[in-house]
N, C-alpha and C positions, 0 to 999 in steps of 0.2 A: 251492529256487532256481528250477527248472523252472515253478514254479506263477507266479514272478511274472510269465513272461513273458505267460501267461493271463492274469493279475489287468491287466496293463496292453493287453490287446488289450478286453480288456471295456471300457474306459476311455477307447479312441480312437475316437470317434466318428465323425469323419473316415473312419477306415481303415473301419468297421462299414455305414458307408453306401456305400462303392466295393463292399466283396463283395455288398451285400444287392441292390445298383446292375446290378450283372453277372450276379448270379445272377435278378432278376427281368427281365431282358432274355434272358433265355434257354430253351429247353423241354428243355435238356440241362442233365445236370448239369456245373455248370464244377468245375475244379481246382486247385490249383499250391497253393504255400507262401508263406509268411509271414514275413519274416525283416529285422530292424532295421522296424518299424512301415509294412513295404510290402509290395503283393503282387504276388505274380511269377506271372502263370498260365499252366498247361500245357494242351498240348492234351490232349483227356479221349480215349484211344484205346480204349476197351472198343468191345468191337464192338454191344454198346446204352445207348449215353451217354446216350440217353433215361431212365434207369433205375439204373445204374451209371457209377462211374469206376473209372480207371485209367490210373495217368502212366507212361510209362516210365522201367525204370532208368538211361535216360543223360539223361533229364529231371530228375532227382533233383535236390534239395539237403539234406543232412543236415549238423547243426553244432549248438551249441551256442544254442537259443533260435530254431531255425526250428521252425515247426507249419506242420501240413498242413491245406488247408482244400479244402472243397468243400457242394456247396450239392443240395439235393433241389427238383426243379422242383415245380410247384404240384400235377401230376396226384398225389404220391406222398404218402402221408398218414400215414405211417409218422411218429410222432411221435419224433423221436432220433433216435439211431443207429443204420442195421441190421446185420443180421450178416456183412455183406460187407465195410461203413465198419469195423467192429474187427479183422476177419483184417484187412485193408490198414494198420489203424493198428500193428496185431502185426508186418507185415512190415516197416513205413518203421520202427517203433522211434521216433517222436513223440509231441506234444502233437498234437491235434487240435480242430478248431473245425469245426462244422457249421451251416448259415444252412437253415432250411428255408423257400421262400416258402410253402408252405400255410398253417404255422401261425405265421410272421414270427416265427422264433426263433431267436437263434442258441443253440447248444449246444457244451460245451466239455468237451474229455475230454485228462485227464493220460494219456501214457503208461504 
């Protein structure tokens, strides 16, 4: 059930172009969730957004069919997902979607 709502974020081209839209306006990496085909961004509090994110827990939204998205600025060449995006996917307990501008990809990870 979970997977469709992936299958339909792959699909909204619209939605695909606002993240890729915001994330390549940016040298930080941006954040927030995904939820009924719009996205809600948080501010990225890591203390090097440049590099990392991190929303807070009273930023949250968890429910049924929200994913967590964020985006890797161009300097970061790390092709996917690193290993900081999966402990924070292991923490929020989501689906997640990842935009990289380096490699103009998004990528997309079940919980």
């Amino acid at each position: 059930m979970i997977m469709n709502y992936l299958i339909k974020i792959k699909n909204d081209k619209v939605l695909l172009d606002v993240l890729k839209e915001k994330a390549l306006n940016s040298d930080k990496e941006i954040c927030g969730f995904i939820c009924d085909g719009k996205f809600t961004e948080r501010e990225n509090i890591h203390p090097d957004p440049v590099n990392y994110f991190l929303i807070s827990p009273k930023e949250c939204i968890w429910g049924d069919g929200v994913i967590l998205f964020h985006s890797h600025p161009k300097h970061i060449e790390k092709t996917g997902f690193s290993t900081w995006d999966l402990d924070n996917q292991y923490f929020f307990h989501l689906d997640m979607v990842l935009y990289s501008v380096n490699n103009d990809e998004f990528y997309y990870k079940e919980k």
